[in-house]
ZAGUVO-887606 format. One line per field, with one value per atom (N, C-alpha, C): residue number from 1; residue in one letter; x, y, z. Coordinates in nm, 3 decimals. Example, Ala and Ser with C-alpha at 12.3 -4.5 7.8 and 13.67 -1.06 7.14 Angstrom:
BEGIN
n c(1,1,1,2,2,2)
res c(A,A,A,S,S,S)
x c(1.319,1.230,1.320,1.285,1.367,1.290)
y c(-0.569,-0.450,-0.330,-0.225,-0.106,0.003)
z c(0.780,0.780,0.780,0.708,0.714,0.787)
This chain:
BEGIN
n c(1,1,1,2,2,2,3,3,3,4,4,4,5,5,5,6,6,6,7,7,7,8,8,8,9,9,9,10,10,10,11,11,11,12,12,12,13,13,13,14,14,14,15,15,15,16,16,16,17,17,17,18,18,18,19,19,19,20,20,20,21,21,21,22,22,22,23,23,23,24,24,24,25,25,25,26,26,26,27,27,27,28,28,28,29,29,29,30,30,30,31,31,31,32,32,32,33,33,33,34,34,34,35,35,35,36,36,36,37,37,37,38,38,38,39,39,39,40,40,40,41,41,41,42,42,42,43,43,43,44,44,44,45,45,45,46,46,46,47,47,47,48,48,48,49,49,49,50,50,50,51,51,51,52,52,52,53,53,53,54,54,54,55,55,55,56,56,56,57,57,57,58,58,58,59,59,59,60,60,60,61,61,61,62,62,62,63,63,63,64,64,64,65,65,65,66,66,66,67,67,67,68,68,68,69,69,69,70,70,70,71,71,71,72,72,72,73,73,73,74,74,74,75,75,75,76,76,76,77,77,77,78,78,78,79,79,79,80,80,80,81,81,81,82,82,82,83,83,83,84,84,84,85,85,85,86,86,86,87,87,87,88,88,88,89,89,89,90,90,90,91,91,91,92,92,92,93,93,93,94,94,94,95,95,95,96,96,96,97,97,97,98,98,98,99,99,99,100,100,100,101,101,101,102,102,102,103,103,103,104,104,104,105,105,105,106,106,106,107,107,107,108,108,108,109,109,109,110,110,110,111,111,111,112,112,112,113,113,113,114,114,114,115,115,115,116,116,116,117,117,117,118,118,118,119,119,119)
res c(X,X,X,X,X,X,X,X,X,X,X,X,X,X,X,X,X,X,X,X,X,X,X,X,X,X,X,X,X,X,X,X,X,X,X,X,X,X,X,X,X,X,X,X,X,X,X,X,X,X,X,X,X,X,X,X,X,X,X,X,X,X,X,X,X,X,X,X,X,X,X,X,X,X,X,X,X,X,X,X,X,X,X,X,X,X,X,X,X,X,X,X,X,X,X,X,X,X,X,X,X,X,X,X,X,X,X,X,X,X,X,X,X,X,X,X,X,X,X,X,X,X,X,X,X,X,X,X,X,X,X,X,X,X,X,X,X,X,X,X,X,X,X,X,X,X,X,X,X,X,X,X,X,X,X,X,X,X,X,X,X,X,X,X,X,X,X,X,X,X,X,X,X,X,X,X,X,X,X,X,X,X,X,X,X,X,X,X,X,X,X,X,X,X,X,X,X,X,X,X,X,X,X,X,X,X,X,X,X,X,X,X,X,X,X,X,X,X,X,X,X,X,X,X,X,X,X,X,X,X,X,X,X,X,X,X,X,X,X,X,X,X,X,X,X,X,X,X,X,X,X,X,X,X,X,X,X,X,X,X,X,X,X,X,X,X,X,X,X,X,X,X,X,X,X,X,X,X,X,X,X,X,X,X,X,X,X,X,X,X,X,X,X,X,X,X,X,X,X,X,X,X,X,X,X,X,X,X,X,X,X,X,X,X,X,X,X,X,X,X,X,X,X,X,X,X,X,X,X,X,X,X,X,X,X,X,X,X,X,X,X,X,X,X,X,X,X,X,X,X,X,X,X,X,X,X,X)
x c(10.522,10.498,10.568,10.522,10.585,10.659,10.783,10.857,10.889,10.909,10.975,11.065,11.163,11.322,11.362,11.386,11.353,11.565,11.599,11.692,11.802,11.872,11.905,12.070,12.089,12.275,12.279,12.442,12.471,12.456,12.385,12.369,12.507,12.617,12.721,12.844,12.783,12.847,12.823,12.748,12.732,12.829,12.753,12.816,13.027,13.031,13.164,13.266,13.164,13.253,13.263,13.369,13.357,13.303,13.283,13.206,13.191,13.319,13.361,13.247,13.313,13.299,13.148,13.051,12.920,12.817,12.872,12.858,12.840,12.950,12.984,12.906,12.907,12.779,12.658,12.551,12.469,12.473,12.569,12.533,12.524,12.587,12.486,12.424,12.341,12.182,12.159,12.172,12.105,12.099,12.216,12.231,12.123,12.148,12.031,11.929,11.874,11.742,11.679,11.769,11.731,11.773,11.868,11.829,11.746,11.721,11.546,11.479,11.431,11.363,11.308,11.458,11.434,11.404,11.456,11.430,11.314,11.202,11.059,11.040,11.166,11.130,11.084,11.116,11.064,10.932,10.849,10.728,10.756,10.816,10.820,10.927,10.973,11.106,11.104,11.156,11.194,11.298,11.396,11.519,11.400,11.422,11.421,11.468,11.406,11.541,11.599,11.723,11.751,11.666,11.705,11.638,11.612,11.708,11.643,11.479,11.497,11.368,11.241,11.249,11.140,11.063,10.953,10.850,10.792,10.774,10.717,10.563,10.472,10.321,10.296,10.242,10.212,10.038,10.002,9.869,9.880,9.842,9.905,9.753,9.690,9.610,9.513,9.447,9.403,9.449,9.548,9.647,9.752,9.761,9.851,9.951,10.101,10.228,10.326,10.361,10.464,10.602,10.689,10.865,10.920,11.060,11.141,11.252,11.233,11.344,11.275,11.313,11.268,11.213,11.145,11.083,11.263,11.329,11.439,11.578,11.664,11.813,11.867,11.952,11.985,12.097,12.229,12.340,12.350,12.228,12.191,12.050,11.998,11.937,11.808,11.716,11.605,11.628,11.684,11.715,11.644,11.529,11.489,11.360,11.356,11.259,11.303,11.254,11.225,11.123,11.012,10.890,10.935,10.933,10.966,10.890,10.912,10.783,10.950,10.892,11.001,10.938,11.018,10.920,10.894,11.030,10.982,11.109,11.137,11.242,11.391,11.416,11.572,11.565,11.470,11.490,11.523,11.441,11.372,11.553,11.633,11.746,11.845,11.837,11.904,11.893,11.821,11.800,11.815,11.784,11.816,11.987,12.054,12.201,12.255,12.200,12.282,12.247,12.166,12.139,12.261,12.325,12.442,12.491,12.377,12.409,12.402,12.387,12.370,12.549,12.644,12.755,12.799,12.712,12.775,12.657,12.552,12.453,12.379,12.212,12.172,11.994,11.984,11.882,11.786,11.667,11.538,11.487,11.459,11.349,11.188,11.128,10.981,10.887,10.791,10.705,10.576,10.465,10.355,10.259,10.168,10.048,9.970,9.872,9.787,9.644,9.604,9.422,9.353,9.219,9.097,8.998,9.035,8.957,8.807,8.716,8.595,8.608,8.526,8.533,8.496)
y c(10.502,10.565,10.483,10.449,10.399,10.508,10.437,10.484,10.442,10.453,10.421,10.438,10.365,10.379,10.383,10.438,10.405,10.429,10.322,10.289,10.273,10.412,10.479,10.431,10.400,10.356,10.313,10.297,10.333,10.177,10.119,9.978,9.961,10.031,10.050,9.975,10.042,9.998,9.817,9.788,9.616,9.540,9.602,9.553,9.538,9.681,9.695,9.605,9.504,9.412,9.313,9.226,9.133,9.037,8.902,8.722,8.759,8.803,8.768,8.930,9.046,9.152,9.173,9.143,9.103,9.061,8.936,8.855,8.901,9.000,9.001,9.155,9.177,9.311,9.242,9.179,9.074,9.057,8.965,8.921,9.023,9.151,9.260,9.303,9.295,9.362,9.205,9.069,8.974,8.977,9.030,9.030,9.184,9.285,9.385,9.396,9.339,9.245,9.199,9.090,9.016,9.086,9.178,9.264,9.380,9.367,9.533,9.426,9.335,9.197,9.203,9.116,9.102,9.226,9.337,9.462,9.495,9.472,9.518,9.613,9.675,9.764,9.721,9.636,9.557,9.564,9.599,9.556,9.520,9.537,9.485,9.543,9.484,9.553,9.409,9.472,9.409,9.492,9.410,9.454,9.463,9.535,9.565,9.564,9.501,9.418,9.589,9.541,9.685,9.773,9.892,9.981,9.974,9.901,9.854,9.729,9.737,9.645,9.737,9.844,9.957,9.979,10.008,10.081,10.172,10.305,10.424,10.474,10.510,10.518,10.651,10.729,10.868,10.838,10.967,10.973,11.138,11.142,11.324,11.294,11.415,11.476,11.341,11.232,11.137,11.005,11.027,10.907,10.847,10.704,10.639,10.637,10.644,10.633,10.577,10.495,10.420,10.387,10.385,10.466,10.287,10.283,10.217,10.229,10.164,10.259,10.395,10.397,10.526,10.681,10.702,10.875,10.969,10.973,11.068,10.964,11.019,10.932,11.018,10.938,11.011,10.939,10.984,10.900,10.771,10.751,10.652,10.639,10.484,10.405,10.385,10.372,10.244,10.136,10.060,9.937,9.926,9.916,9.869,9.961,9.901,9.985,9.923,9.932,9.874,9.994,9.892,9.994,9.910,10.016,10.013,10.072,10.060,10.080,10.162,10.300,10.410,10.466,10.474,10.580,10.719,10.742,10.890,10.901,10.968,11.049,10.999,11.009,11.025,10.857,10.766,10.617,10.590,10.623,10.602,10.606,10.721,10.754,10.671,10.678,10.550,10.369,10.344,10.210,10.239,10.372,10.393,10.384,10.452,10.461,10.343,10.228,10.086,10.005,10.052,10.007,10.021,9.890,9.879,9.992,10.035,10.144,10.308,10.286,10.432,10.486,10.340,10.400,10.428,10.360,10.361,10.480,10.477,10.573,10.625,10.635,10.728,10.634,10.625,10.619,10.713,10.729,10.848,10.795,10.888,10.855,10.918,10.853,10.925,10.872,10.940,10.941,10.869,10.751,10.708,10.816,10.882,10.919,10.784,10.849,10.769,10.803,10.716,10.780,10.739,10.782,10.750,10.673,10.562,10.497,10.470,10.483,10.424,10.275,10.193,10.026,9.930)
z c(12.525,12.397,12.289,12.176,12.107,11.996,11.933,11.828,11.721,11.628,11.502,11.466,11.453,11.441,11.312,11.196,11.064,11.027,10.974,10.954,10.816,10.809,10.647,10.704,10.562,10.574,10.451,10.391,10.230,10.205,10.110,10.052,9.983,9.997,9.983,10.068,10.159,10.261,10.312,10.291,10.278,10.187,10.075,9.939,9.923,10.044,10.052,10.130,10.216,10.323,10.289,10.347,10.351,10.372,10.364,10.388,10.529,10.635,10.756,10.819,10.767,10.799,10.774,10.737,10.680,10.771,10.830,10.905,11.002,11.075,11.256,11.195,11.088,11.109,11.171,11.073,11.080,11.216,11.280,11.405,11.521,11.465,11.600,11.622,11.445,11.419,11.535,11.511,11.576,11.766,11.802,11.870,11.976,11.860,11.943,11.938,11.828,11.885,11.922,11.967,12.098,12.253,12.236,12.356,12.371,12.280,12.313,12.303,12.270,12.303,12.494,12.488,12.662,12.753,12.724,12.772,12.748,12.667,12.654,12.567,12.481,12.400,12.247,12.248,12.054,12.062,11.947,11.913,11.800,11.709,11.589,11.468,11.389,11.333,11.185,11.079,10.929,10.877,10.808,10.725,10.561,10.510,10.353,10.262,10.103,10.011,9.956,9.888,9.841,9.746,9.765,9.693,9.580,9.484,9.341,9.335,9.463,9.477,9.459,9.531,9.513,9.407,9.412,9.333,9.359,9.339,9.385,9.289,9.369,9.338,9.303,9.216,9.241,9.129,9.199,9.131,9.107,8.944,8.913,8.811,8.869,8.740,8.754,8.846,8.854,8.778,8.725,8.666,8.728,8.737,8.823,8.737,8.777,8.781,8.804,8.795,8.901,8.839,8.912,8.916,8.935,8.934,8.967,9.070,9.183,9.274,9.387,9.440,9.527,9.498,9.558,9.552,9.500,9.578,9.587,9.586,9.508,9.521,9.623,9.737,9.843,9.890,9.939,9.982,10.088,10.179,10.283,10.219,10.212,10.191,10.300,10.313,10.360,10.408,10.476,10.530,10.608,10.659,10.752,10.889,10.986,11.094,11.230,11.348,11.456,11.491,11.539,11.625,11.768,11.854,12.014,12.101,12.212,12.298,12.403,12.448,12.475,12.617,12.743,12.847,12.749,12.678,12.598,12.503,12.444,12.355,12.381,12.513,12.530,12.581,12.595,12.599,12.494,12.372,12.241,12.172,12.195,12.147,12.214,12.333,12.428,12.335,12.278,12.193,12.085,12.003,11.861,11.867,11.960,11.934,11.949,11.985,11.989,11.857,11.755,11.640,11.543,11.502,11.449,11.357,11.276,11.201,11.233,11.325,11.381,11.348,11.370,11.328,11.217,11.082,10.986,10.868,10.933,10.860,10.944,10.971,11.060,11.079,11.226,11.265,11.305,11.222,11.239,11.331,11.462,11.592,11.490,11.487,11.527,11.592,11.669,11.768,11.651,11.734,11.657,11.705,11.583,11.668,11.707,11.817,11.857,11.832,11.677,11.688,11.814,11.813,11.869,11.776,11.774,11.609,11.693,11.631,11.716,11.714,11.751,11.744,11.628)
């Protein structure tokens, strides 16, 4: 089954470390990567620029809209995804909890539906 790991933590908290401390963050996002890699769970995963990068879309009353920055201001951030390939739930959480930030903000499990697209 696949999952979506969707990956919230304070852009704060980056901004807050050090050259060194930065870095050996960095290198364990690199490092768990490449082990849900070899393990078979990666399908695919991107870091995201910060939230001042955002643009938000709305269509009200058939008129387009568009924002600066995110839908909602919220204390943990958007950083990122990994889509994984899970026997089920408690694998899915088993690889979400080794995601560097799980210590410092919070990794969302969710389940992909699966259409029936015709061909």
């Amino acid at each position: 089954m696949r999952y979506l790991c969707v990956i919230y933590d304070g852009e704060q908290t980056m901004a807050g470390m050090s050259k060194e401390e930065g870095e050996a963050f960095m290198g364990e996002y690199f490092a768990f990567t490449d082990g849900i890699k070899k393990s078979g769970h990666y399908i695919g995963g991107e870091a995201l620029q910060p939230v001042a990068t955002a643009t938000s879309v709305r269509i009200r009353n058939g008129k387009l809209s568009t924002t600066a920055g995110p839908f909602a201001e919220t204390k943990e951030q958007l950083g990122g995804y990994y889509l994984i390939n899970a026997r089920d739930l408690n694998d899915a959480i088993q690889v979400a909890a080794k995601t560097p930030s799980a210590r410092t903000g919070a990794v969302e499990i969710r389940p992909i539906v699966e259409f029936d697209m015709p061909a």
